[in-house]
Backbone of each chain as nested JSON, in Angstrom:
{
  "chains": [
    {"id": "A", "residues": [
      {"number": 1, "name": "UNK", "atoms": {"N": [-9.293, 26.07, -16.447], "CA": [-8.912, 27.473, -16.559], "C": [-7.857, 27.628, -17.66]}},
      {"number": 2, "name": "UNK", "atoms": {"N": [-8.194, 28.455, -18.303], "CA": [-6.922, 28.892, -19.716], "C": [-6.214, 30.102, -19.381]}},
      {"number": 3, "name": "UNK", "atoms": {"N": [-5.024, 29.595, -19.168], "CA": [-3.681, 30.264, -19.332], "C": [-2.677, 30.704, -20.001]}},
      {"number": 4, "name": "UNK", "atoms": {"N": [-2.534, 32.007, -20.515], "CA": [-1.458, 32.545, -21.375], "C": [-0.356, 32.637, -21.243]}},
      {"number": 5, "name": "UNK", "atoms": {"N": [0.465, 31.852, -21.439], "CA": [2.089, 32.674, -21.42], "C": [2.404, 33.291, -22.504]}},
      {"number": 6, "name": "UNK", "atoms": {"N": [3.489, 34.393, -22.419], "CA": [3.87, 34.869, -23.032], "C": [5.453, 35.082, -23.098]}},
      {"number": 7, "name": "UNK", "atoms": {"N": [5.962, 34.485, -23.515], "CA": [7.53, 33.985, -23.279], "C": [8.414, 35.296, -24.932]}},
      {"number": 8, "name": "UNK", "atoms": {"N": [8.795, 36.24, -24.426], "CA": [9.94, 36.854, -25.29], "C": [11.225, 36.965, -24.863]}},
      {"number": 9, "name": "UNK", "atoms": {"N": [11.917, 37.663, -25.917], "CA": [13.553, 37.354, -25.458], "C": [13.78, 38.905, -24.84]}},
      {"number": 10, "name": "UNK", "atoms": {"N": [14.545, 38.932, -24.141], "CA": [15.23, 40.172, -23.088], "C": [15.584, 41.09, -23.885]}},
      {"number": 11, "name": "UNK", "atoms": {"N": [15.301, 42.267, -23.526], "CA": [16.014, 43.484, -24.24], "C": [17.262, 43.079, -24.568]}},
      {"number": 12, "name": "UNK", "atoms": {"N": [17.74, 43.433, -25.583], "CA": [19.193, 43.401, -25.742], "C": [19.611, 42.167, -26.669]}},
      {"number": 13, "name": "UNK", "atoms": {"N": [18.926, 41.115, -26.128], "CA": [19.07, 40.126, -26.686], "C": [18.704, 39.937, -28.448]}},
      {"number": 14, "name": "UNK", "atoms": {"N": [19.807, 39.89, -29.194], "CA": [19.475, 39.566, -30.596], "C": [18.462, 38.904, -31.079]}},
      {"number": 15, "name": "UNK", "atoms": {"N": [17.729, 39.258, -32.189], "CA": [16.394, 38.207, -32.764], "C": [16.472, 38.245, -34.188]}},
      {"number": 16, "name": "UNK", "atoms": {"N": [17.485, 36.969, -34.061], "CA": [17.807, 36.987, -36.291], "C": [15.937, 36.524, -36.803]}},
      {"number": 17, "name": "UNK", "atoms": {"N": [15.511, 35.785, -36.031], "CA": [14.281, 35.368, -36.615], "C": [13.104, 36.836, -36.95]}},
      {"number": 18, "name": "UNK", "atoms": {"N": [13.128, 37.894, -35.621], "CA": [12.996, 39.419, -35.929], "C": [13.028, 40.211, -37.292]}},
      {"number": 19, "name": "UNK", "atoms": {"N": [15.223, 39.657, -37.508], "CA": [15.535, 40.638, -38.117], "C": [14.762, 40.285, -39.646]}},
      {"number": 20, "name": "UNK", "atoms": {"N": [15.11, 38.754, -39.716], "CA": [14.645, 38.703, -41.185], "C": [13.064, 38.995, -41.253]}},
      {"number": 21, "name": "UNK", "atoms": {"N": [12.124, 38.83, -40.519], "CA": [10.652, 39.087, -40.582], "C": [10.772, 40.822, -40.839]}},
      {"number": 22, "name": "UNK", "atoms": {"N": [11.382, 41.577, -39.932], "CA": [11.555, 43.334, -40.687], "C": [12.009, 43.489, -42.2]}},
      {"number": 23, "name": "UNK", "atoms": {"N": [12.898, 42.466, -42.466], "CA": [14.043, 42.501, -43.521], "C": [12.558, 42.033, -44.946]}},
      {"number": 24, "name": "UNK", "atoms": {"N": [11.96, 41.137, -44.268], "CA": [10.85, 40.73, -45.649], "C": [9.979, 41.692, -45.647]}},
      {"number": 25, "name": "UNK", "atoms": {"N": [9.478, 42.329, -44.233], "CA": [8.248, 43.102, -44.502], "C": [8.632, 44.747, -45.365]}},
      {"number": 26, "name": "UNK", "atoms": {"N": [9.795, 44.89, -45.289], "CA": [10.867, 46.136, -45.897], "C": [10.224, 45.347, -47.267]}},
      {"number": 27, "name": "UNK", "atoms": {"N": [10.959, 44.511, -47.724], "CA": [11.362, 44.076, -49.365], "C": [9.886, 43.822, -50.299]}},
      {"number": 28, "name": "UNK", "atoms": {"N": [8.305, 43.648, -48.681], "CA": [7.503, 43.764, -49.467], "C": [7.205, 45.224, -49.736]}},
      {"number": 29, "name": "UNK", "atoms": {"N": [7.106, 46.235, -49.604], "CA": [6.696, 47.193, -49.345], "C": [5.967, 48.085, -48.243]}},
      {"number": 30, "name": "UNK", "atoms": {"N": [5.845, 46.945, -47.093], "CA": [5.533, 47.671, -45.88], "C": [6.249, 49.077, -45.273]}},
      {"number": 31, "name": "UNK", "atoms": {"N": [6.347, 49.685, -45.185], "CA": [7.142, 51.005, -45.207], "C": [6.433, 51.408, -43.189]}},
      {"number": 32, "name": "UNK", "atoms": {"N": [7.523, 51.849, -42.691], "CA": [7.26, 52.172, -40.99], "C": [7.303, 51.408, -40.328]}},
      {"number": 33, "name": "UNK", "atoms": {"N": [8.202, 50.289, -40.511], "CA": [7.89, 48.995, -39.46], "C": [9.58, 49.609, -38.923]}},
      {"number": 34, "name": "UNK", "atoms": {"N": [9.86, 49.693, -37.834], "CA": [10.96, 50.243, -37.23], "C": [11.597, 48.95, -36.315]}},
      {"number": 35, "name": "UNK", "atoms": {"N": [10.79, 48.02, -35.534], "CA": [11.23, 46.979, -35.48], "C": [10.283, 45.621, -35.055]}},
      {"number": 36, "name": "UNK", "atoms": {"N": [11.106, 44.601, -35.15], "CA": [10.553, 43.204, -35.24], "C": [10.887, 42.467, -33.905]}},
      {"number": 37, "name": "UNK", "atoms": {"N": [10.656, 42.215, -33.043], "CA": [10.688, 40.709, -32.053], "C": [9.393, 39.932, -32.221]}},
      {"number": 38, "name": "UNK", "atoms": {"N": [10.401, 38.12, -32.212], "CA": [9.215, 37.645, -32.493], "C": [9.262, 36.635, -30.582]}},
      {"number": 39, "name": "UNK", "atoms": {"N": [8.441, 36.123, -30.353], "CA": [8.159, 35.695, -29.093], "C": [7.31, 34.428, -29.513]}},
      {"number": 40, "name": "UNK", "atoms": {"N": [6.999, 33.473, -28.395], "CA": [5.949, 32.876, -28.409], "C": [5.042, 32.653, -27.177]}},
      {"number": 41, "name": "UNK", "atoms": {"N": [3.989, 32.232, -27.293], "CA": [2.726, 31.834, -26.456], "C": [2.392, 30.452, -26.134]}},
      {"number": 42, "name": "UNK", "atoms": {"N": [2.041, 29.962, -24.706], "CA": [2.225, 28.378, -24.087], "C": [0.935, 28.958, -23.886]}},
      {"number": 43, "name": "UNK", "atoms": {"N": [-0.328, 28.324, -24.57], "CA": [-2.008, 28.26, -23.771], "C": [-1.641, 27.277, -23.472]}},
      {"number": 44, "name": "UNK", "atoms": {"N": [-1.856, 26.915, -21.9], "CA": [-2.349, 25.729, -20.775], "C": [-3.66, 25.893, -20.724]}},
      {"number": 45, "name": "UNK", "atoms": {"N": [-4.336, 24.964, -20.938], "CA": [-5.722, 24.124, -19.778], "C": [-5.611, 23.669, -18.895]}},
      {"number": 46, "name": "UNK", "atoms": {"N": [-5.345, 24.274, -17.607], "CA": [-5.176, 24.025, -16.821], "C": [-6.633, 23.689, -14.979]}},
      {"number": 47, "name": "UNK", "atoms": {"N": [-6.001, 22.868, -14.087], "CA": [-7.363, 22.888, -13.12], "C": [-7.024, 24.394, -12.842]}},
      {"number": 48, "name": "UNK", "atoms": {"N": [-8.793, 24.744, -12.113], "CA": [-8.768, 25.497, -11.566], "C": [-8.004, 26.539, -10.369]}},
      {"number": 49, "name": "UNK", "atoms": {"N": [-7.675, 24.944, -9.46], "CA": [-6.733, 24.498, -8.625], "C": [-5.261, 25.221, -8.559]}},
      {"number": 50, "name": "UNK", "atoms": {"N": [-4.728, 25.551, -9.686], "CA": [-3.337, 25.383, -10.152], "C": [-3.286, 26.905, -9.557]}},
      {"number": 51, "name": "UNK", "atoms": {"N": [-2.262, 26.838, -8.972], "CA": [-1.462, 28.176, -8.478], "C": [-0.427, 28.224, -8.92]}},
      {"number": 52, "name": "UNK", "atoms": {"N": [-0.33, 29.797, -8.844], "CA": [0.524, 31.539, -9.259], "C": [2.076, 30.806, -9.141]}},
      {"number": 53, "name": "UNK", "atoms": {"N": [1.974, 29.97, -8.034], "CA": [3.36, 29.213, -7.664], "C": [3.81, 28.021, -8.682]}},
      {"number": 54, "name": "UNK", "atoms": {"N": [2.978, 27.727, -8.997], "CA": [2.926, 26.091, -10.215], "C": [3.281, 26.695, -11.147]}},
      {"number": 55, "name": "UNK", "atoms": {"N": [2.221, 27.499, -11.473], "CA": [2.621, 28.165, -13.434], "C": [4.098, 28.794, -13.188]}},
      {"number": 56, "name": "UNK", "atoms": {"N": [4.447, 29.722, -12.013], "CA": [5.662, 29.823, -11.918], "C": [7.35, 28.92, -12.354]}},
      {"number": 57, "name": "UNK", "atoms": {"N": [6.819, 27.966, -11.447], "CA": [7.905, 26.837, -11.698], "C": [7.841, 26.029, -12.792]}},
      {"number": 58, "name": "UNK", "atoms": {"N": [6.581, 26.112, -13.698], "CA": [6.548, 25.596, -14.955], "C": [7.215, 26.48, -16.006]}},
      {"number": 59, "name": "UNK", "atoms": {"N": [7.304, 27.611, -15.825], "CA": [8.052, 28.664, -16.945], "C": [9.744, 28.763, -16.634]}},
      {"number": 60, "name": "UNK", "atoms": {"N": [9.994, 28.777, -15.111], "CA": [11.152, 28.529, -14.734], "C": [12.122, 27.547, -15.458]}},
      {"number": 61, "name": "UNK", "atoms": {"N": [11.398, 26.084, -15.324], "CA": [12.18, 24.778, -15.48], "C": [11.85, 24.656, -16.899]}},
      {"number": 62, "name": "UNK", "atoms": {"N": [10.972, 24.844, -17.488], "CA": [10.197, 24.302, -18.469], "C": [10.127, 25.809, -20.154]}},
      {"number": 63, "name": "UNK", "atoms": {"N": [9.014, 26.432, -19.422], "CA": [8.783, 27.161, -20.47], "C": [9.892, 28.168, -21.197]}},
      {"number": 64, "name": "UNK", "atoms": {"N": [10.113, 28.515, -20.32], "CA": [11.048, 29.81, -20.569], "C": [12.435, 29.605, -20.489]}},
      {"number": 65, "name": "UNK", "atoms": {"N": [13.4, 30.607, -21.382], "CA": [15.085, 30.046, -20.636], "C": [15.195, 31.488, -19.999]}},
      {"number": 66, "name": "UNK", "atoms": {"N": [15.25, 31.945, -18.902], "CA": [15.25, 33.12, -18.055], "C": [16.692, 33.457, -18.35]}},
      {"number": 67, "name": "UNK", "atoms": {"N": [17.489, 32.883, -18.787], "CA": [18.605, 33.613, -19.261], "C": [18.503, 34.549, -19.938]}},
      {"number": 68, "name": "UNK", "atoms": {"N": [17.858, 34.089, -20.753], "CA": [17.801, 35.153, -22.618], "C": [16.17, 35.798, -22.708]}},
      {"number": 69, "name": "UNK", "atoms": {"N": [15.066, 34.865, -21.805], "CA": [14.252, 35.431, -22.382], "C": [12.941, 35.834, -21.181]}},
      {"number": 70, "name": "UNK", "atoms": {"N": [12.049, 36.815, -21.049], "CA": [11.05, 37.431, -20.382], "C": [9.634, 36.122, -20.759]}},
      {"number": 71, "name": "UNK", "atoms": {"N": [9.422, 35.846, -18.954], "CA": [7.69, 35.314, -19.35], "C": [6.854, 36.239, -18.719]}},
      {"number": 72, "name": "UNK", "atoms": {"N": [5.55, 36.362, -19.158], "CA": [4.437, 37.172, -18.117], "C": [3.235, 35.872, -18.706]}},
      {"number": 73, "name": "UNK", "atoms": {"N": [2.517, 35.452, -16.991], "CA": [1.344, 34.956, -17.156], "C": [0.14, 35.399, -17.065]}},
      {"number": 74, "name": "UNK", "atoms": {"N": [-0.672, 35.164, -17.747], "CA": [-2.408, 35.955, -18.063], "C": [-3.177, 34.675, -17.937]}},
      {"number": 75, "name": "UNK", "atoms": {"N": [-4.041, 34.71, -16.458], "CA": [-5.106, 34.276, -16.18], "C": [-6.068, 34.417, -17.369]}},
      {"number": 76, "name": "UNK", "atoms": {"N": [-6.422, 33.759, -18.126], "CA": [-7.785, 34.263, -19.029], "C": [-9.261, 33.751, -18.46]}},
      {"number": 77, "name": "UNK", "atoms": {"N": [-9.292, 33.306, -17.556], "CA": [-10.211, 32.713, -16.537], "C": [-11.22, 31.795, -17.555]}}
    ]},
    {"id": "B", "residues": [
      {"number": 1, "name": "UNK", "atoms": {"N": [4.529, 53.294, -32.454], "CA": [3.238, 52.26, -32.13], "C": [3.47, 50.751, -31.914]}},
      {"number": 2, "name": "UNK", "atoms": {"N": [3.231, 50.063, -30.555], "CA": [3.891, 48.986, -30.831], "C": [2.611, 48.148, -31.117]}},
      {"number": 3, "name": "UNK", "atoms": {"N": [2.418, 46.939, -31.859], "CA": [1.445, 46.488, -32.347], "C": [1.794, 44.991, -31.763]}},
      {"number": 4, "name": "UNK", "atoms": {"N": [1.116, 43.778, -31.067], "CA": [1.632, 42.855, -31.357], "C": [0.357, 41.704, -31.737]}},
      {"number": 5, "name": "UNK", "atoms": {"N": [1.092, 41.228, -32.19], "CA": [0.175, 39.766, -33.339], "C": [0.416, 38.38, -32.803]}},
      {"number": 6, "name": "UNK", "atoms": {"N": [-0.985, 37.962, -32.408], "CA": [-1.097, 36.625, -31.651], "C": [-1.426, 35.731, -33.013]}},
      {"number": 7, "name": "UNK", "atoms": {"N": [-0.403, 34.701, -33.01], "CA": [-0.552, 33.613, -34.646], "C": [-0.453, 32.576, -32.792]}},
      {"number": 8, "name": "UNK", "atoms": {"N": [-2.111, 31.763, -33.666], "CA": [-1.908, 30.427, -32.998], "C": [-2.577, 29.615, -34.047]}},
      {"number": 9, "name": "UNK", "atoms": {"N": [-2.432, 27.773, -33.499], "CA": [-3.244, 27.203, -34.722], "C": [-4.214, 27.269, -34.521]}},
      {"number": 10, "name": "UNK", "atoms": {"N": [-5.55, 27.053, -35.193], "CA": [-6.502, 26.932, -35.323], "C": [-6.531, 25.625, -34.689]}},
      {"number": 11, "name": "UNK", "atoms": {"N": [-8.058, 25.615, -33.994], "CA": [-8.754, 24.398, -33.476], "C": [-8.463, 23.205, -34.222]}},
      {"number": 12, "name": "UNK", "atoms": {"N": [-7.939, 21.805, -33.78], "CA": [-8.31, 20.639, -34.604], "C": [-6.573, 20.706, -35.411]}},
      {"number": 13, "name": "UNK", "atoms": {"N": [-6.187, 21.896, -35.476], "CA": [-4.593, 21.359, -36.013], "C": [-3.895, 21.099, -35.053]}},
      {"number": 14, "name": "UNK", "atoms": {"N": [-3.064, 19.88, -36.016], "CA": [-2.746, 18.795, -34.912], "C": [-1.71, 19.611, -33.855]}},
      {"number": 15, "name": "UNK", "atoms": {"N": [-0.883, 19.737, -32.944], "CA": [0.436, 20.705, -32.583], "C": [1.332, 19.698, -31.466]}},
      {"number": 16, "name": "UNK", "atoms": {"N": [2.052, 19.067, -32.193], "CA": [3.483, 18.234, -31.501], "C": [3.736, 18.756, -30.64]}},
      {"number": 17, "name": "UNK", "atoms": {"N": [3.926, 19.914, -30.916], "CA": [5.124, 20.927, -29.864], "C": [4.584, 21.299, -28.491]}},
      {"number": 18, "name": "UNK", "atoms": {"N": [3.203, 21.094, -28.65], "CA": [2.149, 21.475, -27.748], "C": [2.41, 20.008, -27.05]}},
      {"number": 19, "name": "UNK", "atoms": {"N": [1.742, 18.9, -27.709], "CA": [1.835, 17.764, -26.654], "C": [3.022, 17.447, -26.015]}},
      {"number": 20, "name": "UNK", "atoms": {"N": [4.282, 17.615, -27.089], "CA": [5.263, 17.315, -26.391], "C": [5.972, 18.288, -24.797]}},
      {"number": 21, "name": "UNK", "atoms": {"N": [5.404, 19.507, -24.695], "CA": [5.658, 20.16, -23.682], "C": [4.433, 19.4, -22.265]}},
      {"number": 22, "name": "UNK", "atoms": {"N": [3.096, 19.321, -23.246], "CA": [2.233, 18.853, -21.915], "C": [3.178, 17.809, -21.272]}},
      {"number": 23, "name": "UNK", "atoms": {"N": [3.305, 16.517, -22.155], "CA": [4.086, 15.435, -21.954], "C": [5.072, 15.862, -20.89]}},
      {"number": 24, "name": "UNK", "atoms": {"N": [5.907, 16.681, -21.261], "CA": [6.974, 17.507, -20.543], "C": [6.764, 17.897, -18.911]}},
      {"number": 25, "name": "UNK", "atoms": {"N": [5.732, 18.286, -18.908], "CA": [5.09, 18.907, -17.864], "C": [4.919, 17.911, -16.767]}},
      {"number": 26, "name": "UNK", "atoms": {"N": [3.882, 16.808, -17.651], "CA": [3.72, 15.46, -16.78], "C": [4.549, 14.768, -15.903]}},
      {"number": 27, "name": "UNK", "atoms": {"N": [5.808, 15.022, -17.133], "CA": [6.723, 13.768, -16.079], "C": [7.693, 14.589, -15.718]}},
      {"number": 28, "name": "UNK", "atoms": {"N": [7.441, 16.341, -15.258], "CA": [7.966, 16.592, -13.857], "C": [6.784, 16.386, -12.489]}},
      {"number": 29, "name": "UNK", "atoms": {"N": [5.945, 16.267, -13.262], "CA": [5.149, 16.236, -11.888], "C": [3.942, 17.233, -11.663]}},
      {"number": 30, "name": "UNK", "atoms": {"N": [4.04, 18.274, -13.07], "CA": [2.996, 19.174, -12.898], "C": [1.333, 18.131, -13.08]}},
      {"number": 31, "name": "UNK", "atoms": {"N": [0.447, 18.448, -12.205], "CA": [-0.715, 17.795, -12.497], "C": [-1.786, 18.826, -12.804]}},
      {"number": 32, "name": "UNK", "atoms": {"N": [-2.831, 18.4, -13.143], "CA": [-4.204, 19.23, -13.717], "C": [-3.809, 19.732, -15.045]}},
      {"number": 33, "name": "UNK", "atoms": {"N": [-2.717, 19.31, -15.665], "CA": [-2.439, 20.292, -16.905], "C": [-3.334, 19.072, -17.84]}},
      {"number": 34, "name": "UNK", "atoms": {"N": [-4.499, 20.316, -18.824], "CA": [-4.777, 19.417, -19.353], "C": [-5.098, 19.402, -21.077]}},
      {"number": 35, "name": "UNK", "atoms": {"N": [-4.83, 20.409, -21.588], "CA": [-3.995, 20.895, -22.832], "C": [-2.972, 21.678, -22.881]}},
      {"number": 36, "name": "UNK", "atoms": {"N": [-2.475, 21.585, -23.679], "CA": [-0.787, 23.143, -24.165], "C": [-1.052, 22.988, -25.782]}},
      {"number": 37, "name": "UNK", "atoms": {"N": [-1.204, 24.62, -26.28], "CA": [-0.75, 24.742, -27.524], "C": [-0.186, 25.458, -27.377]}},
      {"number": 38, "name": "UNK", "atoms": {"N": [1.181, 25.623, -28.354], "CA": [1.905, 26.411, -28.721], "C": [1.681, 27.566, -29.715]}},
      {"number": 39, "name": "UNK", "atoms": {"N": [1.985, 28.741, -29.541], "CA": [1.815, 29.945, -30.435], "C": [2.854, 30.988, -30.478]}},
      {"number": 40, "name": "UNK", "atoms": {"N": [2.792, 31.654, -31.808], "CA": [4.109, 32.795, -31.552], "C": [3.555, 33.96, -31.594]}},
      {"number": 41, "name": "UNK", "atoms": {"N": [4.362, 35.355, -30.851], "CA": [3.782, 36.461, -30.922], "C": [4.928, 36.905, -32.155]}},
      {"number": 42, "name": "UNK", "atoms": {"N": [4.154, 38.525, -32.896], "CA": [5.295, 39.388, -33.823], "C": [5.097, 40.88, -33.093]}},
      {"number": 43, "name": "UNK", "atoms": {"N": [5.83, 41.091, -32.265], "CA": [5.938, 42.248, -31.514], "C": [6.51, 43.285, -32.937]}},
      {"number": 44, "name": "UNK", "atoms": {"N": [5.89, 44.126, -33.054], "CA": [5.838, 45.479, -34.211], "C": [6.251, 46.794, -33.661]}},
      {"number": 45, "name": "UNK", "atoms": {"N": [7.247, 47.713, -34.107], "CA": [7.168, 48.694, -33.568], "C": [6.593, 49.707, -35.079]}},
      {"number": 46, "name": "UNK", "atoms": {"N": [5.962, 50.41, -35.432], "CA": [5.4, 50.943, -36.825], "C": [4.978, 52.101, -36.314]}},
      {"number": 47, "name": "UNK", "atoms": {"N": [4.784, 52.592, -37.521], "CA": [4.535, 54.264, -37.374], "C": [3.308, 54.188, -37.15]}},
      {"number": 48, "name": "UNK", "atoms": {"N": [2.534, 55.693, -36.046], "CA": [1.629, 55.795, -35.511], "C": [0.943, 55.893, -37.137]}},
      {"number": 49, "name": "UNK", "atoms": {"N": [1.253, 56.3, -37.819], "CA": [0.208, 56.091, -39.289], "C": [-0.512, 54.634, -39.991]}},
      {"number": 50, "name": "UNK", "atoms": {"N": [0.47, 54.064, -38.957], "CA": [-0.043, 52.534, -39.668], "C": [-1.63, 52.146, -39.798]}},
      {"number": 51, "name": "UNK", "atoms": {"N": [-1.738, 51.834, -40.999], "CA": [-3.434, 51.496, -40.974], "C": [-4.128, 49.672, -40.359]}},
      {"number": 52, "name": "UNK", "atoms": {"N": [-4.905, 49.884, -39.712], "CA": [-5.442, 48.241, -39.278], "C": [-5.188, 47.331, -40.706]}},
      {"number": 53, "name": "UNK", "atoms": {"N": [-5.679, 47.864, -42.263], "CA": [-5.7, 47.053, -43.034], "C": [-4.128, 46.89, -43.522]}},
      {"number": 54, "name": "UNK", "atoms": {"N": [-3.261, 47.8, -43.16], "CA": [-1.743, 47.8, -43.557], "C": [-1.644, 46.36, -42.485]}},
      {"number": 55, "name": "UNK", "atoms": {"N": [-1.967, 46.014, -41.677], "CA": [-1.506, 45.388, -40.235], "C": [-1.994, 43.857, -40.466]}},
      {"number": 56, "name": "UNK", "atoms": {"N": [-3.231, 44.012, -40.832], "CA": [-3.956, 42.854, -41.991], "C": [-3.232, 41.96, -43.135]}},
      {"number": 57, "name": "UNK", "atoms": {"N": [-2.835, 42.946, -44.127], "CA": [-2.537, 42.446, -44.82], "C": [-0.729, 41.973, -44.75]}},
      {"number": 58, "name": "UNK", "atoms": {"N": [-0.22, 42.775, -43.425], "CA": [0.907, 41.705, -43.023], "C": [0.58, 40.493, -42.704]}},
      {"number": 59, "name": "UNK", "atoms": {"N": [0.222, 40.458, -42.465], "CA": [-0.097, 39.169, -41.732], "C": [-0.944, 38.286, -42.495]}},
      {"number": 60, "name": "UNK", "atoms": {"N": [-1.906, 38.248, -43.723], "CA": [-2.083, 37.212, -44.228], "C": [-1.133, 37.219, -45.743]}},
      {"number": 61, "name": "UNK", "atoms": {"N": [-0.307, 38.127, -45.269], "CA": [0.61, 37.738, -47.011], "C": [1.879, 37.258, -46.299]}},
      {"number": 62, "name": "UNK", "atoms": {"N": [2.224, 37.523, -45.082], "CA": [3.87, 36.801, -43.842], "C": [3.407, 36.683, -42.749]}},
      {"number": 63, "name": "UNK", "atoms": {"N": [2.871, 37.088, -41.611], "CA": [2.869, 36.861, -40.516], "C": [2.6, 35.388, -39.934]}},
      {"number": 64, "name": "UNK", "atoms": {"N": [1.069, 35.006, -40.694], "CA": [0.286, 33.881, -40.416], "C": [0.177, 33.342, -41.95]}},
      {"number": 65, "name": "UNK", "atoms": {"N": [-0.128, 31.606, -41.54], "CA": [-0.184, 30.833, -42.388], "C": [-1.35, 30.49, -42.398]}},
      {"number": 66, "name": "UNK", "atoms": {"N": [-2.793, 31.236, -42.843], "CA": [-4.263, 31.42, -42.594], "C": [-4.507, 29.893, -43.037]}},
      {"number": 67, "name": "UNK", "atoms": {"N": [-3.621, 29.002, -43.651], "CA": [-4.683, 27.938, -43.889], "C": [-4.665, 27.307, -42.466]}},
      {"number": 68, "name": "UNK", "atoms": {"N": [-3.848, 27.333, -41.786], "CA": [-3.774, 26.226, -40.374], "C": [-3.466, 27.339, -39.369]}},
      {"number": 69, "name": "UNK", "atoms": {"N": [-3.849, 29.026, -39.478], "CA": [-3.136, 29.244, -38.226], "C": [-4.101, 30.598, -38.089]}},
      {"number": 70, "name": "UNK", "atoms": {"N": [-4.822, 31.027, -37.155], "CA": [-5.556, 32.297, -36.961], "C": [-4.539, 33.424, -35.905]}},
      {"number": 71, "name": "UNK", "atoms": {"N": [-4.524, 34.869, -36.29], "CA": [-3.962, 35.422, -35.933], "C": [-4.905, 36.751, -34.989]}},
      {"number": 72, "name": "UNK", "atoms": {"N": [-4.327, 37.331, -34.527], "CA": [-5.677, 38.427, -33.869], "C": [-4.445, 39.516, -33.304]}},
      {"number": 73, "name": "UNK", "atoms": {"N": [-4.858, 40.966, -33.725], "CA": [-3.843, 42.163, -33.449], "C": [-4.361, 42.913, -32.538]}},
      {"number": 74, "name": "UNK", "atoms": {"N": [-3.661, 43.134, -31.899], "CA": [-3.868, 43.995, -30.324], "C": [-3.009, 45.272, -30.763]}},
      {"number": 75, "name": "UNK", "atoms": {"N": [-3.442, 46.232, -30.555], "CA": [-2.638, 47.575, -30.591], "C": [-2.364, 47.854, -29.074]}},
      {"number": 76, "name": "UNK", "atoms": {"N": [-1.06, 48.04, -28.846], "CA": [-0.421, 48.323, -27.299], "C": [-0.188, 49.611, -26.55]}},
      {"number": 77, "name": "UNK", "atoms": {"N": [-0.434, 50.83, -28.152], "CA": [-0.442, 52.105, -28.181], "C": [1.321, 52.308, -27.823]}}
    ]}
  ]
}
C-alpha cells in the first residue's frame, strides 16, 4: 500500500527556504505569487497490514518535528 | 489561489534520504515498510489570474530539476 505524507511547517513558523523561492520567482518575472511555503513528502510502501496507529507514531518519532511542523497522511491505496 | 507542487524523483533516481529514513524506520521497529522516497511540496499562494502555463513554466525554469525530478500541480482553489 502507498502512503503519502505530507509534512509542512506550522503557521507562523518562518520559511527562509519559502522566502528566497518567492524572492527568485519575483526577480524572474513571475508577477502574483503572494506567498511561498515549501514542505516535504515521505511516500512509504508500506504492508497492507500497517495501521492509522503505526504511520502515526512513525511521523511522531520519526517523520515530522511536531514542534515546528504539520503532518497529514493520504492512504493512496 | 493556493496552488501546490508535488517535485519528487523520478523512478530509478537513486534517493539516500529515502533509504536512510527506511533504515531509520527499521531499527525502531517499524515492520512491513518497504520503500520511502523523499519529496518536497511548493505551497503557492498566486493570483486567481494565474495561468496553468504561468505555473508550468515555474517550475521547469525553479521549482523542479526535470532532469532527475517530475513534478505534478494540484490547484487547491
Amino acid at each position: 500500500m502507498k502512503v503519502r505524507i505530507l509534512v509542512s511547517l506550522k503557521p507562523g513558523v518562518l520559511d527562509p527556504q519559502g522566502r528566497a523561492v518567492h524572492h527568485a520567482l519575483e526577480g524572474m518575472g513571475f508577477d502574483g505569487v503572494e506567498d511561498v511555503r515549501i514542505g516535504r513528502t515521505v511516500e512509504l510502501d508500506v504492508a497492507d497490514s500497517t495501521s492509522d496507529e503505526a504511520l502515526e507514531k512513525m511521523c511522531e518519532q520519526l517523520l515530522a518535528n511536531t514542534v515546528i511542523e504539520n503532518y497529514r497522511i493520504e492512504r493512496l491505496g
